[in-house]
VOGU-3710 file (C-alpha; in Angstrom, 3 decimals, decimal comma):
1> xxxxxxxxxx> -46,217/-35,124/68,805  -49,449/-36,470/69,867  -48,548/-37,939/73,177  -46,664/-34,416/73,962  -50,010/-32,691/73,123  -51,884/-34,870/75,408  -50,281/-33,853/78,430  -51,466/-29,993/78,259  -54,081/-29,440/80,280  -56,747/-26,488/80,277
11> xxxxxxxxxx> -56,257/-24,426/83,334  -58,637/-20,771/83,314  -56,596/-17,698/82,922  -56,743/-14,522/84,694  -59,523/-13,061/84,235  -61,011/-14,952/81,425  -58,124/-13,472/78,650  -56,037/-16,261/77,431  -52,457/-16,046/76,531  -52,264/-19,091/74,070
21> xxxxxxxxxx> -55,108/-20,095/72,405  -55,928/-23,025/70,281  -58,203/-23,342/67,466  -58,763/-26,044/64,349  -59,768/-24,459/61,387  -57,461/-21,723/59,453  -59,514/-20,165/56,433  -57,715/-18,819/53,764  -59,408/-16,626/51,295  -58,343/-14,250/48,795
31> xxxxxxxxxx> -58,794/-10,172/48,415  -59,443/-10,483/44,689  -60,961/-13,794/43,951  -64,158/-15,519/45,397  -63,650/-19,002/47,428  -62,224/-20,157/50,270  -59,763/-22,801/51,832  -60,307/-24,309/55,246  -57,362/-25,709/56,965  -57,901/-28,310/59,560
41> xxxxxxxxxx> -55,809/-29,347/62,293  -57,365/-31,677/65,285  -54,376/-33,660/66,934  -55,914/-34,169/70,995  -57,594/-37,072/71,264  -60,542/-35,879/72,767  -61,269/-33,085/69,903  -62,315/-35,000/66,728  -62,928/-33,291/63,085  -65,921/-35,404/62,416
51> xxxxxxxxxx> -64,926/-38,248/64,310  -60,883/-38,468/63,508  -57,708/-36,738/64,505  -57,429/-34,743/60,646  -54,409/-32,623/60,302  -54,061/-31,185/56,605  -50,975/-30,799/54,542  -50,043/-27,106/53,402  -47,227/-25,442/51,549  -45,930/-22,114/52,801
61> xxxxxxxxxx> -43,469/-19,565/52,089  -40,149/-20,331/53,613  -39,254/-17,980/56,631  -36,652/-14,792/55,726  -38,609/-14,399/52,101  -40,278/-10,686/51,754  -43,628/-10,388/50,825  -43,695/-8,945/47,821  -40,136/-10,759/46,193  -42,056/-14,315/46,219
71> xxxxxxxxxx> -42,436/-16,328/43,124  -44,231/-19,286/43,886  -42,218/-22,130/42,413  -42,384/-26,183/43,328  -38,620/-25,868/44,387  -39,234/-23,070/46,761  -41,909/-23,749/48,807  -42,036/-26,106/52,003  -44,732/-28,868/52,125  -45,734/-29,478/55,730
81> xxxxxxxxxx> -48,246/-31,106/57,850  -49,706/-28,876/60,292  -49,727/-30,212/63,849  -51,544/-27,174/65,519  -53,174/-23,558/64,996  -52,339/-21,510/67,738  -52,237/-17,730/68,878  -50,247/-16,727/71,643  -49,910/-12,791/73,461  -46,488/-11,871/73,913
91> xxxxxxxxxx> -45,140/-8,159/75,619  -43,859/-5,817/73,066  -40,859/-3,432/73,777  -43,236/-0,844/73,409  -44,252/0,513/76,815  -45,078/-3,082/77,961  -47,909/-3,190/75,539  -48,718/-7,267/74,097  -49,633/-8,463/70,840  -51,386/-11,382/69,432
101> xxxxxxxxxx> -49,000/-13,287/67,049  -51,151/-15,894/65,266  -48,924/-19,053/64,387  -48,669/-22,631/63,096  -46,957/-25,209/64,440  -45,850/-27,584/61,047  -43,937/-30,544/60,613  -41,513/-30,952/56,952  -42,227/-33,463/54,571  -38,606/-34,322/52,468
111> xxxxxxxxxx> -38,452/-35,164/48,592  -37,582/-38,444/48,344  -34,238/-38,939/46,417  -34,171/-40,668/42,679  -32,113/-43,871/42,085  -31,752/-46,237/39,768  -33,718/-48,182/39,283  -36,670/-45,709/39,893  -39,873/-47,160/41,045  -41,315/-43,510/40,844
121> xxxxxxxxxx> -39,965/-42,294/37,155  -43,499/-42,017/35,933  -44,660/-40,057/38,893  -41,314/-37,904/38,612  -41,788/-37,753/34,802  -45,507/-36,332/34,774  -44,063/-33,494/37,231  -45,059/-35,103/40,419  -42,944/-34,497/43,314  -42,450/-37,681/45,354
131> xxxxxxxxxx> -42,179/-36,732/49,668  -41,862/-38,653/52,844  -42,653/-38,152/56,240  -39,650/-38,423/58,850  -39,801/-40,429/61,634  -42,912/-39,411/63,706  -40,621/-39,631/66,930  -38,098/-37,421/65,434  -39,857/-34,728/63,030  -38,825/-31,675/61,782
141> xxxxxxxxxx> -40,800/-28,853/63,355  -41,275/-25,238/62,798  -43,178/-22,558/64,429  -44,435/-20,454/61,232  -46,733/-17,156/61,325  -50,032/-18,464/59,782  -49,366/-15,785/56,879  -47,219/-17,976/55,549  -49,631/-20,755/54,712  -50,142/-20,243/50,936
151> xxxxxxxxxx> -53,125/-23,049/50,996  -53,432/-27,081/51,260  -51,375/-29,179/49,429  -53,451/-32,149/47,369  -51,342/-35,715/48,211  -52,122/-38,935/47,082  -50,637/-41,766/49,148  -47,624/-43,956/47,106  -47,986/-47,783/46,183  -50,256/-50,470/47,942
161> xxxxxxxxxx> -49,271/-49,200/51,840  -48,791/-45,749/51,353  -45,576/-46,039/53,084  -41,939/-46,452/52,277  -41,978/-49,479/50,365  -39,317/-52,305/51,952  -35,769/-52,942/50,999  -35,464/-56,139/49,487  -31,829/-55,803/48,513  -30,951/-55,089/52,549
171> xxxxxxxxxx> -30,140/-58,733/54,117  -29,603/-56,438/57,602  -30,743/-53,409/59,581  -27,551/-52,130/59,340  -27,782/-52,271/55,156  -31,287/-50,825/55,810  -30,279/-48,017/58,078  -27,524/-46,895/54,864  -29,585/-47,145/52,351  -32,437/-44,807/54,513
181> xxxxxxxxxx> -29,247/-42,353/55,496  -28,912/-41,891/51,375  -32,419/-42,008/49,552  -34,968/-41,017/52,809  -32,774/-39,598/55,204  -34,785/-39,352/58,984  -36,745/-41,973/58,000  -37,164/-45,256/57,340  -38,837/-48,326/55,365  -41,215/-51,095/55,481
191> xxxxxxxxxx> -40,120/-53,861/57,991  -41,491/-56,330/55,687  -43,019/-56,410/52,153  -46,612/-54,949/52,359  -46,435/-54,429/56,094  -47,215/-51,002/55,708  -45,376/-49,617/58,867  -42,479/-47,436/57,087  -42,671/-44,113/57,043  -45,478/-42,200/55,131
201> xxxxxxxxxx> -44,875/-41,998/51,526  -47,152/-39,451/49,073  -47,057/-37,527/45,728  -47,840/-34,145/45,345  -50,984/-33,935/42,660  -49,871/-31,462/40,563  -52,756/-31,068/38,252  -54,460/-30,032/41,185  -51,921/-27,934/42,483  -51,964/-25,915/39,422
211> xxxxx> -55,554/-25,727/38,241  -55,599/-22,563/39,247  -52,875/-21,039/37,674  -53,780/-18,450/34,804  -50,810/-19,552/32,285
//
């Protein structure tokens, strides 16, 4: 995703009124309740967050869900990383008027699957979802309205690496490549014990996902 956003280039629009615009902070704030969340994004190389390329984790309300017949629920929400904040003008059908859709451009992290034995039972048994990152060559990417962004999602990085640890029990990449296809699906492990270079592993901190629940 990162080389693919290096090759836009700026060019000046007619007139001074740009069509797509791109911005790195989203804050979210609420109509009853003081506080706010800031949202960053930063993925160019030459446009830093205080001197590094942040892009924040979210979860959001699924597309097709009406507002109003959404209960938030850890089963029903997506957890993404957000690769870019963007608005874009697009003509209406409404005598060639345009409108300003403001939208997010987020990548799906996947609940890693349990087996036996279960190196994350604690995790799992203390209500902490376990999720991966696919592979960074191959993610799954949605367009979303920025509505949908219910706020960021606290994750704490798995193990010693952070990754997905390594298989010890595969003797070959083709054993590797099956046992990926049934427990992490689109992505895949360490290459070596420690190594660090598997796909990105986290939990979801679920004491600070739900502090501010009023139970």
């Amino acid at each position: 995703m990162l080389e693919l956003l290096d090759t836009l280039k700026e060019r000046n629009s007619h007139k001074g009124n740009g069509h797509f615009r791109i911005y790195g902070t989203l804050t979210i704030g609420h109509a009853l309740h003081p506080g706010v969340q800031r949202v960053q994004s930063w993925p160019f190389k030459d446009m830093h967050y205080h001197g590094s390329n942040r892009q924040d984790f979210v979860f959001i309300r699924p597309p097709g869900i009406e507002e109003g017949g959404f209960t938030l629920r850890p089963d029903n929400v997506w957890y993404c990383k957000v690769l870019l904040l963007f608005s874009i003008q697009a003509q209406t059908d409404q005598n060639g008027s345009t409108e300003e859709f403001k939208c997010a451009s987020v990548s799906v992290l996947e609940p890693l699957a349990e087996r036996s034995p279960d190196l994350f039972k604690e995790l799992r048994k203390r209500g902490s979802l376990v999720l991966y990152e696919l592979d960074p060559k191959v993610p799954l990417v949605y367009v979303v309205p920025i509505q949908s962004i219910l706020g960021k999602l606290p994750l704490v990085p798995v193990g010693d690496t952070g990754t997905i640890p390594f298989e010890p029990s595969a003797r070959t990449r083709a054993e590797r490549e099956a046992l990926a296809e049934e427990f992490y699906p689109g992505a895949y492990c360490d290459s070596a014990k420690g190594s660090g270079n598997g796909c990105r592993l986290w939990h979801v901190n679920s004491f600070a996902l739900g502090w501010s629940r009023d139970d």
